[in-house]
ZATOR-846705 format. One record per atom (N, C-alpha, C, O, CB): residue number from 1; z, x, y; residue in one letter. Coordinates in steps of 0.2 Angstrom, whole numbers. Glycine has a CB too. Layout:
N
seq = NUM pz = Z px = X py = Y type = A
...
REM end
This chain:
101
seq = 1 pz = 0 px = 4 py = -6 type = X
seq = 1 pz = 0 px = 0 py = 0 type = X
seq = 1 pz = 0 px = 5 py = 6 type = X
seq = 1 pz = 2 px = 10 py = 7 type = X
seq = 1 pz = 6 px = -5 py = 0 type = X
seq = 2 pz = -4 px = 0 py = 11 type = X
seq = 2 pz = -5 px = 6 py = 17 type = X
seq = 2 pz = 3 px = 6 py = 22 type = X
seq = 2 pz = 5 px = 1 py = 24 type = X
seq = 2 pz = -13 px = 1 py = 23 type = X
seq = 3 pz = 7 px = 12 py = 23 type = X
seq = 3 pz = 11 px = 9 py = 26 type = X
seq = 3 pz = 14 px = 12 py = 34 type = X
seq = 3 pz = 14 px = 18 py = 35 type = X
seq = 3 pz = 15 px = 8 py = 22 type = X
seq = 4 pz = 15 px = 8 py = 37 type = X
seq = 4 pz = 13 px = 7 py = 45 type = X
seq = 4 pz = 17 px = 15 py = 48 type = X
seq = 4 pz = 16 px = 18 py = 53 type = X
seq = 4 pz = 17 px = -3 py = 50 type = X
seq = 5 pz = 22 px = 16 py = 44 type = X
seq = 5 pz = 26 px = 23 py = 45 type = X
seq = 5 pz = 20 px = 29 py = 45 type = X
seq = 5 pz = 23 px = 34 py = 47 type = X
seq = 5 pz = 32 px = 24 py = 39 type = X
seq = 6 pz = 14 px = 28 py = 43 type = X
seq = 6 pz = 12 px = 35 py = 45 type = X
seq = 6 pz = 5 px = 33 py = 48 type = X
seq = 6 pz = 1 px = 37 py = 47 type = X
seq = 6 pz = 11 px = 41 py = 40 type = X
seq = 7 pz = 4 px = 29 py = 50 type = X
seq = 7 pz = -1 px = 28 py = 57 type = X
seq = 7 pz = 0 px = 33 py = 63 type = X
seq = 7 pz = -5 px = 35 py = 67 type = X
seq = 7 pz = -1 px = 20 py = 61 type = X
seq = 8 pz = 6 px = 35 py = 63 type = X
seq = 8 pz = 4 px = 40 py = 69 type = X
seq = 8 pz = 4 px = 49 py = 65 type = X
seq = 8 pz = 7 px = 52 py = 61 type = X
seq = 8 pz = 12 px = 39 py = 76 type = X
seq = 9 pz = -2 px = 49 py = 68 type = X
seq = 9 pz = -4 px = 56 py = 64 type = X
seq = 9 pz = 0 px = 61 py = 63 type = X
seq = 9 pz = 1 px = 64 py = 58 type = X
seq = 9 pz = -9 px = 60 py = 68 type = X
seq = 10 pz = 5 px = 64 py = 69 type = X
seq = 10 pz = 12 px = 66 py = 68 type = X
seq = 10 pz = 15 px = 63 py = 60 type = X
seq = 10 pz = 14 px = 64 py = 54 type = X
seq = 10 pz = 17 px = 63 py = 76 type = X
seq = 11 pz = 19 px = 59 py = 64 type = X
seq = 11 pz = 21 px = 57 py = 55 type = X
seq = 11 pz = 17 px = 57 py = 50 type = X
seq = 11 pz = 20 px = 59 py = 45 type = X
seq = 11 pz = 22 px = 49 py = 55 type = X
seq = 12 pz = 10 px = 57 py = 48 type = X
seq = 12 pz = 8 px = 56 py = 43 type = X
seq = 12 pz = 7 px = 66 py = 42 type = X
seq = 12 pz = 7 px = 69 py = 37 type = X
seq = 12 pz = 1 px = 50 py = 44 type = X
seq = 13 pz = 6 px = 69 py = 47 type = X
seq = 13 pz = 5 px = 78 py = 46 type = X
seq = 13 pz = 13 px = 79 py = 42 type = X
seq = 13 pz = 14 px = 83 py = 38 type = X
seq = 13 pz = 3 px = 84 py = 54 type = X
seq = 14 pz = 17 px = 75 py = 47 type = X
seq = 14 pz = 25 px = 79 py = 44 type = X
seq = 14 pz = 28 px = 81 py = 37 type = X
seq = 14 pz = 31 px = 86 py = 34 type = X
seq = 14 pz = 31 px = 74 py = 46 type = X
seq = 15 pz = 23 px = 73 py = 33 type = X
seq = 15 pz = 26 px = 70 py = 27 type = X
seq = 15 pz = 20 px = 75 py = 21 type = X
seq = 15 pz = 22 px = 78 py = 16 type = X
seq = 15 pz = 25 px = 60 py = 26 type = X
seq = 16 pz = 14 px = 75 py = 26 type = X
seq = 16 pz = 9 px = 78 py = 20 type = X
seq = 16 pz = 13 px = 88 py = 21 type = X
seq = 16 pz = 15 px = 90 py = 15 type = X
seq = 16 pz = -3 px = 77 py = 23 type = X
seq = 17 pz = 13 px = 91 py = 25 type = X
seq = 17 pz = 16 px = 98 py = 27 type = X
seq = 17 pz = 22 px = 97 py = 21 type = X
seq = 17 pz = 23 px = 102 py = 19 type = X
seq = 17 pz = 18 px = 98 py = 37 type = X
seq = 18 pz = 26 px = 93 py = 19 type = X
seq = 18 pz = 32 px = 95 py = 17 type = X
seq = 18 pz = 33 px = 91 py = 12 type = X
seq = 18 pz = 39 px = 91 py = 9 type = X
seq = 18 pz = 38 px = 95 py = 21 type = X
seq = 19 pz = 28 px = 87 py = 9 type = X
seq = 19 pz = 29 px = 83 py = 0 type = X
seq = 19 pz = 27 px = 90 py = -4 type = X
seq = 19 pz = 28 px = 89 py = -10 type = X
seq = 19 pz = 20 px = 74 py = -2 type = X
seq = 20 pz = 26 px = 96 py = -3 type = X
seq = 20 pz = 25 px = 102 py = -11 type = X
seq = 20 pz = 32 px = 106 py = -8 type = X
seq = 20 pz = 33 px = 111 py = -10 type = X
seq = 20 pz = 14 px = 109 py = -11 type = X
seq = 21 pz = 36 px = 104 py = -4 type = X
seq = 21 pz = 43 px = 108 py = -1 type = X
seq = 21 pz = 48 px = 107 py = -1 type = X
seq = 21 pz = 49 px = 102 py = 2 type = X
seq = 21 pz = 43 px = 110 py = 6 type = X
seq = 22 pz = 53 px = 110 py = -5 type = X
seq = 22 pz = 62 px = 107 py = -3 type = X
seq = 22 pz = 63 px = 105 py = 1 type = X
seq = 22 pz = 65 px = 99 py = 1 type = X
seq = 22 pz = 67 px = 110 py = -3 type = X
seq = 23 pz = 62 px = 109 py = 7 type = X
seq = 23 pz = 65 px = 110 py = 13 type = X
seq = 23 pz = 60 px = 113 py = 16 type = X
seq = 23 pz = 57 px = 118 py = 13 type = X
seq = 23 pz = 71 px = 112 py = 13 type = X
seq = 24 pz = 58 px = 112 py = 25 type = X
seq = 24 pz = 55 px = 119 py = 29 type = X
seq = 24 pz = 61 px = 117 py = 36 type = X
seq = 24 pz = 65 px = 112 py = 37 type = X
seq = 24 pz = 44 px = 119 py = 32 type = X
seq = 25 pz = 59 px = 123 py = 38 type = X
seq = 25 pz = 63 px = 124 py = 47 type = X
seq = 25 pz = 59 px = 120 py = 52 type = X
seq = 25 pz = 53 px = 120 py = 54 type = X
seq = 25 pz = 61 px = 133 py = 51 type = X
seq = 26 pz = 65 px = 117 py = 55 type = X
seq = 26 pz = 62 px = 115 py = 62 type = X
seq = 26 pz = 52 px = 119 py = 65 type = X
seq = 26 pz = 46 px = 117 py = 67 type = X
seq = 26 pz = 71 px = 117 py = 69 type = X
seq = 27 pz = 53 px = 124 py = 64 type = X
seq = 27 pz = 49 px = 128 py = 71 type = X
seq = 27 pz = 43 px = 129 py = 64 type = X
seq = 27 pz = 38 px = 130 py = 65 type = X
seq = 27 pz = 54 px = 138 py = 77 type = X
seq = 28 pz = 45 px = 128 py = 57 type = X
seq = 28 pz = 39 px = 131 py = 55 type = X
seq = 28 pz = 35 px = 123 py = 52 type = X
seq = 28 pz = 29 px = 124 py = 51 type = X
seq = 28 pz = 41 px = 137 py = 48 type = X
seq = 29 pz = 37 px = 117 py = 52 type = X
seq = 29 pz = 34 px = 110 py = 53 type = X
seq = 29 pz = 29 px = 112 py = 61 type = X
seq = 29 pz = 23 px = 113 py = 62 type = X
seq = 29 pz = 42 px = 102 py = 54 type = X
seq = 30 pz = 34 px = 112 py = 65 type = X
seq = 30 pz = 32 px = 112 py = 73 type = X
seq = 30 pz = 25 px = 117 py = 71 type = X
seq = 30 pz = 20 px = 114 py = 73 type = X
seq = 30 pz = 38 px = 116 py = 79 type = X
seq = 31 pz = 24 px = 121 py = 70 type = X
seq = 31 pz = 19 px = 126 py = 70 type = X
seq = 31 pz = 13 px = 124 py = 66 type = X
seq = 31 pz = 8 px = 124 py = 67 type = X
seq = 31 pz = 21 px = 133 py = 68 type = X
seq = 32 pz = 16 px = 122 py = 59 type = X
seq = 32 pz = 9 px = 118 py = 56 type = X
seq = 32 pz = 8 px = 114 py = 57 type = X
seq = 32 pz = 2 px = 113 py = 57 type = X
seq = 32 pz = 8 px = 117 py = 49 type = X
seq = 33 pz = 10 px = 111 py = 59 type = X
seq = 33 pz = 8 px = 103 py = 64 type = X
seq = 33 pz = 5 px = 104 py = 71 type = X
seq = 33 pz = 0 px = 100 py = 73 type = X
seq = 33 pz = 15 px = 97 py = 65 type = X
seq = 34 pz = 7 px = 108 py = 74 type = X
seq = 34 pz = 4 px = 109 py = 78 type = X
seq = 34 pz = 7 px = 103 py = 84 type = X
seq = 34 pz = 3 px = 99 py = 88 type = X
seq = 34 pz = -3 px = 110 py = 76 type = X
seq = 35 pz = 13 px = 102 py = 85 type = X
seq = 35 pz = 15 px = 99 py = 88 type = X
seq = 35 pz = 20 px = 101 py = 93 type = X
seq = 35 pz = 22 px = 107 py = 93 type = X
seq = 35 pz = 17 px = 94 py = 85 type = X
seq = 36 pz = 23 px = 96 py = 97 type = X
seq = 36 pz = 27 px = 99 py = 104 type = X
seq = 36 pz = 35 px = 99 py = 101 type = X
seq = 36 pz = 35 px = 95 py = 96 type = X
seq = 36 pz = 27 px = 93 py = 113 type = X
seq = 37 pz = 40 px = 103 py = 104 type = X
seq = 37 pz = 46 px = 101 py = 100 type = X
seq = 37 pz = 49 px = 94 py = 101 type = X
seq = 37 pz = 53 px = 93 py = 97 type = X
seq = 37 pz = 50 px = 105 py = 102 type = X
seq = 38 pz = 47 px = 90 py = 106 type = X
seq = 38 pz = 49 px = 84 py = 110 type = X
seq = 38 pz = 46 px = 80 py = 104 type = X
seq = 38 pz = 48 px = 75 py = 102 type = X
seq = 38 pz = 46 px = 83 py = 118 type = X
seq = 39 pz = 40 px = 82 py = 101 type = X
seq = 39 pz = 35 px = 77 py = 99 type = X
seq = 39 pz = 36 px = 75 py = 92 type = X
seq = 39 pz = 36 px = 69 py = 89 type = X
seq = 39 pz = 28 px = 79 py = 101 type = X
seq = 40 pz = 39 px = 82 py = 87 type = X
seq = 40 pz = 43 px = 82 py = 81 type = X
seq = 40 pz = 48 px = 79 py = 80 type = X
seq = 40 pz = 50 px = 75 py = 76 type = X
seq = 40 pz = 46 px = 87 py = 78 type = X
seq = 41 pz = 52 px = 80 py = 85 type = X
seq = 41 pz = 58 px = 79 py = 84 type = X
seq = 41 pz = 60 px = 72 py = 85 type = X
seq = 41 pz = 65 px = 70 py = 82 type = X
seq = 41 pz = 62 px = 84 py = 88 type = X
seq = 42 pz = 55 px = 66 py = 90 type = X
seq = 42 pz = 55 px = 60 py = 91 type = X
seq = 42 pz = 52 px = 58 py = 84 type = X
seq = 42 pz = 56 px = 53 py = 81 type = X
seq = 42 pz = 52 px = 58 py = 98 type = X
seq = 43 pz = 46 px = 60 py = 80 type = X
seq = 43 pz = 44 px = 57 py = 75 type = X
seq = 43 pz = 46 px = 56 py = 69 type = X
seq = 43 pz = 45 px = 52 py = 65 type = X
seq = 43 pz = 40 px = 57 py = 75 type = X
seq = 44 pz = 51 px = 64 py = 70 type = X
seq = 44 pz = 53 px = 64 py = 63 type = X
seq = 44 pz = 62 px = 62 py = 64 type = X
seq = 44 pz = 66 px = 62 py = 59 type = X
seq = 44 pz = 51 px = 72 py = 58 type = X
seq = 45 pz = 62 px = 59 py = 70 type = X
seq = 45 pz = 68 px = 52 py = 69 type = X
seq = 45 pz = 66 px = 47 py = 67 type = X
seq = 45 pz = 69 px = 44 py = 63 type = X
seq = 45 pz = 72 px = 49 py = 75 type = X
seq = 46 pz = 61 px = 45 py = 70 type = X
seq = 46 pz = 58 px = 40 py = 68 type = X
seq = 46 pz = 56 px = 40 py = 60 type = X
seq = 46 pz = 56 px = 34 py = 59 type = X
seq = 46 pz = 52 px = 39 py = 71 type = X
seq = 47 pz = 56 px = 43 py = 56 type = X
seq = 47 pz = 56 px = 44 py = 47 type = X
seq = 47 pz = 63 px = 45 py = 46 type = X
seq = 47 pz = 66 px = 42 py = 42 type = X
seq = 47 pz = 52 px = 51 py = 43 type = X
seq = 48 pz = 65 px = 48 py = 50 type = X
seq = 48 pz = 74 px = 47 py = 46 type = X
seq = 48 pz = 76 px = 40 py = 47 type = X
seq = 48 pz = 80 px = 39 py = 43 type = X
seq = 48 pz = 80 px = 53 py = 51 type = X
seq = 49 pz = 75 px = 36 py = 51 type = X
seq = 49 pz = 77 px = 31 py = 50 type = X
seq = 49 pz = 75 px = 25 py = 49 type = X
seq = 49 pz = 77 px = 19 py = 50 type = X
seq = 49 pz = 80 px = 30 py = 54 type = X
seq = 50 pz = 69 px = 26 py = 44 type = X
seq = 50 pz = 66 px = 21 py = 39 type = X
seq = 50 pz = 69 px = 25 py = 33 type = X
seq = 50 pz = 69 px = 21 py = 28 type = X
seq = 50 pz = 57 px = 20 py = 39 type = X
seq = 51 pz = 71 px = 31 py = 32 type = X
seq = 51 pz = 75 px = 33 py = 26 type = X
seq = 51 pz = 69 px = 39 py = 23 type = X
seq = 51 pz = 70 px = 41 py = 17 type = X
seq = 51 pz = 78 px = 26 py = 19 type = X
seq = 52 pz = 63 px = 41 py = 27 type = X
seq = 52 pz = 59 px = 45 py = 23 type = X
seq = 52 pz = 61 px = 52 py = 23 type = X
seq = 52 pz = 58 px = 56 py = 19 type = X
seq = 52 pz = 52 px = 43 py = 24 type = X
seq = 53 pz = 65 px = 55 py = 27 type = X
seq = 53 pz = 65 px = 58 py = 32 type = X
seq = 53 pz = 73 px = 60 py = 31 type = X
seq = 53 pz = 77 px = 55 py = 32 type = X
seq = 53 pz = 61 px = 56 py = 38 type = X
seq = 54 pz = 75 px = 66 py = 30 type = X
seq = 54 pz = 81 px = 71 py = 30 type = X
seq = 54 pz = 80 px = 75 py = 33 type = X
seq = 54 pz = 75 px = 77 py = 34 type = X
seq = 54 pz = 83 px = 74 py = 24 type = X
seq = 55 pz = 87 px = 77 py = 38 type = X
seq = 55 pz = 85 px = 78 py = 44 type = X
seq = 55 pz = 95 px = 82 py = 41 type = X
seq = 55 pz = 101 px = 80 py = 41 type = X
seq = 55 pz = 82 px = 70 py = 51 type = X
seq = 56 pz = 93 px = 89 py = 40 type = X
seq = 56 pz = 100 px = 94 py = 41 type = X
seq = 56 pz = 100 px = 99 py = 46 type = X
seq = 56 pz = 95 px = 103 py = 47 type = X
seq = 56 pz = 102 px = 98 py = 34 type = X
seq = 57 pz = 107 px = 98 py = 52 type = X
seq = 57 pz = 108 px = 104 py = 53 type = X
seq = 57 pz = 113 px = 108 py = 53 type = X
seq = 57 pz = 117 px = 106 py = 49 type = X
seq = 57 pz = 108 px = 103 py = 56 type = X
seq = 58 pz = 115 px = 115 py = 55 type = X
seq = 58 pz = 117 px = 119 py = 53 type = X
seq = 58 pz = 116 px = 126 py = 59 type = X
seq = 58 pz = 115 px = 125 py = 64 type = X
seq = 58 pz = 114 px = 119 py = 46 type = X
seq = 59 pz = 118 px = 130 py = 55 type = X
seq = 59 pz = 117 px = 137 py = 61 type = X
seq = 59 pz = 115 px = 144 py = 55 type = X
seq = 59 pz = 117 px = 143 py = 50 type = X
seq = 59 pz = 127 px = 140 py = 65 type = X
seq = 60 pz = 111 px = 149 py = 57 type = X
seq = 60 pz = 111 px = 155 py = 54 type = X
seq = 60 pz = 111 px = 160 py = 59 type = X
seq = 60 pz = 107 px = 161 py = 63 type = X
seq = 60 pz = 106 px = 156 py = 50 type = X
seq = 61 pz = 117 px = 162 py = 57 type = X
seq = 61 pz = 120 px = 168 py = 61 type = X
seq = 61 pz = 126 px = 161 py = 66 type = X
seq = 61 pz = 130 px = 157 py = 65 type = X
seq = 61 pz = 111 px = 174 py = 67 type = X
seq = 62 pz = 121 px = 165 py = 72 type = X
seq = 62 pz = 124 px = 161 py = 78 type = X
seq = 62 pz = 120 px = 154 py = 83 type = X
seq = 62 pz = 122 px = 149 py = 87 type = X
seq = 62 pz = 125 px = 167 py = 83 type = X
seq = 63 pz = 114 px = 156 py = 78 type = X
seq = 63 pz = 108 px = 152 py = 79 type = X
seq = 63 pz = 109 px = 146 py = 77 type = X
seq = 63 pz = 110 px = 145 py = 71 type = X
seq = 63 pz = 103 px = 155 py = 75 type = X
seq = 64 pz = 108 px = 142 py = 81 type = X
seq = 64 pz = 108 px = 133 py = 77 type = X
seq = 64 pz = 98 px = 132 py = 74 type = X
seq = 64 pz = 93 px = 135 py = 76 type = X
seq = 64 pz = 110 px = 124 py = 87 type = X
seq = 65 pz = 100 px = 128 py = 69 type = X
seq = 65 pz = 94 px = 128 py = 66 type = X
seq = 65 pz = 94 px = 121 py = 63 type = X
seq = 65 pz = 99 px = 119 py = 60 type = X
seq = 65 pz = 92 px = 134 py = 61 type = X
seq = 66 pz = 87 px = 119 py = 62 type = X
seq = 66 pz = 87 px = 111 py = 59 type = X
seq = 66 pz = 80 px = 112 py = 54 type = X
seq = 66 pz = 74 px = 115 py = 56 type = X
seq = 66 pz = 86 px = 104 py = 67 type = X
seq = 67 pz = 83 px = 107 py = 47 type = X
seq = 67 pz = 77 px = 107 py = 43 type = X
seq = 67 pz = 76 px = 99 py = 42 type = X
seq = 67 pz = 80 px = 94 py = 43 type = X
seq = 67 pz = 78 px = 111 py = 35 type = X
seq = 68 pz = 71 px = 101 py = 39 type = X
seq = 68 pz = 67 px = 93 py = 36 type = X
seq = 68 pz = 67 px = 92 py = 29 type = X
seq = 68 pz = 64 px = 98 py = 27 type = X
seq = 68 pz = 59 px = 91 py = 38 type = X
seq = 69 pz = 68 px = 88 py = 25 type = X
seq = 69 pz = 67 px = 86 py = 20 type = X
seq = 69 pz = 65 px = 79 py = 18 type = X
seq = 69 pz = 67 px = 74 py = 19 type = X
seq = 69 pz = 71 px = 88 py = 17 type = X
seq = 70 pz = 60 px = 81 py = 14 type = X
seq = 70 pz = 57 px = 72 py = 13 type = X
seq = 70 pz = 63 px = 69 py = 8 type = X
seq = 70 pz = 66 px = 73 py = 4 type = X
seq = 70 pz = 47 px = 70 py = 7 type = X
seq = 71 pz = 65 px = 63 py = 9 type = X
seq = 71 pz = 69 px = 59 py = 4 type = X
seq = 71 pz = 65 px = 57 py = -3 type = X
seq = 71 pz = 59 px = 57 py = -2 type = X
seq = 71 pz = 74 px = 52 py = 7 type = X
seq = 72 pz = 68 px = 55 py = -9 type = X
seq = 72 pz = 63 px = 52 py = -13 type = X
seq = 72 pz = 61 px = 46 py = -13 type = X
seq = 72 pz = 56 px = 44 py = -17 type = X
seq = 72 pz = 64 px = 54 py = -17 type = X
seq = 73 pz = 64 px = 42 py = -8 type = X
seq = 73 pz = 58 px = 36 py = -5 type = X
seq = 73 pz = 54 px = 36 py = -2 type = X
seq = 73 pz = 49 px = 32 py = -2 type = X
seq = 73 pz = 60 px = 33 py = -2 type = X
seq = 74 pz = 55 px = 43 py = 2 type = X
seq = 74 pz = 50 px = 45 py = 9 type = X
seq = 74 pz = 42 px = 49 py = 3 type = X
seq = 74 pz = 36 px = 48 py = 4 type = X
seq = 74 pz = 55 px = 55 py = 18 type = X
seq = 75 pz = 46 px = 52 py = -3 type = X
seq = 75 pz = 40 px = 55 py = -7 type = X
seq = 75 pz = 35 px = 47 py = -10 type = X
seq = 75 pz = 29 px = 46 py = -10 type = X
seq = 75 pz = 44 px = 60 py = -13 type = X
seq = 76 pz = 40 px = 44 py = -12 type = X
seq = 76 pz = 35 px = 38 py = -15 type = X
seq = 76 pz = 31 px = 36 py = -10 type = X
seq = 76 pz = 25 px = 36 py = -10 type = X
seq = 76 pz = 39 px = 30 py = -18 type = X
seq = 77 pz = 35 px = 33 py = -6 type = X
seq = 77 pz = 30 px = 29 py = 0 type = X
seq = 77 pz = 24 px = 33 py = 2 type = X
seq = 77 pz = 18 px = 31 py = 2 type = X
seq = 77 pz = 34 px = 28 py = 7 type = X
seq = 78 pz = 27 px = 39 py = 3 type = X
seq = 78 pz = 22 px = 43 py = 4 type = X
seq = 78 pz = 14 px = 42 py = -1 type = X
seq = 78 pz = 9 px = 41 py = 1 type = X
seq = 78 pz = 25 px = 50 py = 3 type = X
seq = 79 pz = 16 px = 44 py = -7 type = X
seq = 79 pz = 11 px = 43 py = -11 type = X
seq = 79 pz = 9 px = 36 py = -12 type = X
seq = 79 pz = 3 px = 35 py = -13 type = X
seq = 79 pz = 14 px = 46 py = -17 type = X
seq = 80 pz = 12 px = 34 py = -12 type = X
seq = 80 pz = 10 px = 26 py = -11 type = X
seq = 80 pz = 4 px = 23 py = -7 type = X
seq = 80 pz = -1 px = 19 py = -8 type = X
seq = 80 pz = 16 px = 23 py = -8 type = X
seq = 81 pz = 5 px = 26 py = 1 type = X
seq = 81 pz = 1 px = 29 py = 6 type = X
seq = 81 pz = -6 px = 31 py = 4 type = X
seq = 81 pz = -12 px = 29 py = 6 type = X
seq = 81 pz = 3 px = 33 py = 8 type = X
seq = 82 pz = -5 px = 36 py = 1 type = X
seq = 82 pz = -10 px = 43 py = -2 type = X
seq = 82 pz = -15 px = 37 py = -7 type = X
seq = 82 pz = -21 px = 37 py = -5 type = X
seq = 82 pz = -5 px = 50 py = -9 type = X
seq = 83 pz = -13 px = 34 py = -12 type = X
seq = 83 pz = -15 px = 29 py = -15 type = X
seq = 83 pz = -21 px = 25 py = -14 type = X
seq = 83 pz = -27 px = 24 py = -15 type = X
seq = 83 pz = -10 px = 25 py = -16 type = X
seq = 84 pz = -15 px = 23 py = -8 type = X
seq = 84 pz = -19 px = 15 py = -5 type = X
seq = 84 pz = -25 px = 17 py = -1 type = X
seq = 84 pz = -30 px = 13 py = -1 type = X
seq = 84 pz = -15 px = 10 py = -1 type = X
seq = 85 pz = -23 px = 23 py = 1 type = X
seq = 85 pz = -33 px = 29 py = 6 type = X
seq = 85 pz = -36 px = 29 py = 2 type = X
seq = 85 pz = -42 px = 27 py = 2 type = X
seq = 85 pz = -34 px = 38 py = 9 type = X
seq = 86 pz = -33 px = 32 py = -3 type = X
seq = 86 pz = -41 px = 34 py = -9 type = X
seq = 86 pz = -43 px = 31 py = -12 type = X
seq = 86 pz = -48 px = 32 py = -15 type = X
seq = 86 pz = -41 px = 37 py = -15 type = X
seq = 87 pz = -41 px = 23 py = -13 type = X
seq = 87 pz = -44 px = 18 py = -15 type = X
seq = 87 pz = -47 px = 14 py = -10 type = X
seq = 87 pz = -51 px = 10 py = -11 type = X
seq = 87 pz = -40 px = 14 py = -19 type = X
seq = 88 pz = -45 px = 14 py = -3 type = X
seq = 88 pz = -49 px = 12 py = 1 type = X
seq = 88 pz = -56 px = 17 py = 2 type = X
seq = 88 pz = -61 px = 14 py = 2 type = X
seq = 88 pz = -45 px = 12 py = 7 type = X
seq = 89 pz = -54 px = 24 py = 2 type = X
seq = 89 pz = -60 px = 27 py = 3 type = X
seq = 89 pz = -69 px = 27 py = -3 type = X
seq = 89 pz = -75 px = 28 py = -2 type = X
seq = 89 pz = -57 px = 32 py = 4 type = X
seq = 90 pz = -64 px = 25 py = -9 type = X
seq = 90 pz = -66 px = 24 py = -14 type = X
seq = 90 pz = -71 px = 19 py = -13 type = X
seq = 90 pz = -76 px = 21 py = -13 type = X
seq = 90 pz = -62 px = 24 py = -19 type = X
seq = 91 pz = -68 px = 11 py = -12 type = X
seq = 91 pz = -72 px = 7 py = -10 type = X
seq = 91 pz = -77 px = 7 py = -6 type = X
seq = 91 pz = -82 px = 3 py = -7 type = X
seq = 91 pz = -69 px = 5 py = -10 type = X
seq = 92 pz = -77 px = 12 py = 2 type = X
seq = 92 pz = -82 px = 12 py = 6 type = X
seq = 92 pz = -86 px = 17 py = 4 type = X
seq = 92 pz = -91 px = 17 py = 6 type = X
seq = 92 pz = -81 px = 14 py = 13 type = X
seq = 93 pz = -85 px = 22 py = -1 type = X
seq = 93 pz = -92 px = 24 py = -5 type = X
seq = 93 pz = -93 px = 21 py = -8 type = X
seq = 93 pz = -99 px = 21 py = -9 type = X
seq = 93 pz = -93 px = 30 py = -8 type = X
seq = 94 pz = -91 px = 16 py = -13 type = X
seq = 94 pz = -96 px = 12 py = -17 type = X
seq = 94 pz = -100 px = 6 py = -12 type = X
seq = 94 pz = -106 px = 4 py = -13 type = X
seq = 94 pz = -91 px = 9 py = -23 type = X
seq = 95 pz = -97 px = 5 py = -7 type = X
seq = 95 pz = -102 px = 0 py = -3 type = X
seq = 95 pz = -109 px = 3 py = -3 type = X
seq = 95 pz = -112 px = 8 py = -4 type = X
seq = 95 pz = -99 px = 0 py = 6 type = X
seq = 96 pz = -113 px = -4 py = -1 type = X
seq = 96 pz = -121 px = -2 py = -4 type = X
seq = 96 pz = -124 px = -4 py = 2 type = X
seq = 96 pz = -130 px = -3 py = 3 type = X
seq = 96 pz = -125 px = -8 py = -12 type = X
seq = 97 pz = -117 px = -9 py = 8 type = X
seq = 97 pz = -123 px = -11 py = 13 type = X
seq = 97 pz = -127 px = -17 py = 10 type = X
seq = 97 pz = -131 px = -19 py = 14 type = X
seq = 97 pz = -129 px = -4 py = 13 type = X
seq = 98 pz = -127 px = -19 py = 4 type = X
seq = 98 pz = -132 px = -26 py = 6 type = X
seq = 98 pz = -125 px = -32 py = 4 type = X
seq = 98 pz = -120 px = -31 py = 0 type = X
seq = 98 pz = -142 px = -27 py = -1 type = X
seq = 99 pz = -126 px = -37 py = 6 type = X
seq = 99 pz = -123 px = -42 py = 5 type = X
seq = 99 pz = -124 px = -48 py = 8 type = X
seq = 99 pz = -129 px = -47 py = 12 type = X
seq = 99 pz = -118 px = -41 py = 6 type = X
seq = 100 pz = -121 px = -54 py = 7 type = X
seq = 100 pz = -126 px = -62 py = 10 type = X
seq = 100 pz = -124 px = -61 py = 16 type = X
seq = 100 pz = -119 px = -59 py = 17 type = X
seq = 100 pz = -125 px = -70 py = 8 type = X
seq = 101 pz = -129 px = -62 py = 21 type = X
seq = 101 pz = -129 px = -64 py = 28 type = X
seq = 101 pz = -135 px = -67 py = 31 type = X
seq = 101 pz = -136 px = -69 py = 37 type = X
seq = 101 pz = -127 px = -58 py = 32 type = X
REM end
């Protein structure tokens, strides 16, 4: 099923970047996504509070640091997602273009 949590391209890069990952760093999502820190950090609240989205902080060293982890709902849905494109996309190549009109 298509679902409305990753229509925004942000969200939908966050989930695909970190479904093969335990866990990544705040700054290393930010860099493969290619997004602002303002602009992660709003969307992937927005997944944390549909439950797809784990959101730990912490410190290394003296350093504060924040990771992401997909939950395993955030992984189903995800895939669930994944599913429902490829069968969408599946169908517009099989389209032939003729039909009654």
């Amino acid at each position: 099923m298509i679902d409305e949590q990753f229509h925004s391209s942000v969200r939908f890069s966050i989930m695909a970047y970190l479904v093969s990952l335990d866990r990544a760093e705040f700054a290393f999502v930010r860099d493969a996504i290619g997004a602002s820190d303002s602009t992660l950090s709003k969307q992937a609240a927005a997944l944390e509070a549909v439950g797809y989205l784990r959101i730990t902080k912490g410190h290394v060293g003296k350093r504060p640091r924040t990771w992401y982890s997909l939950t395993d709902q955030g992984r189903a849905a995800f895939r669930g997602h994944l599913d429902a494109l490829r069968s969408l996309a599946e169908a517009a190549a099989g389209y032939t273009g003729q039909g009654s009109g």
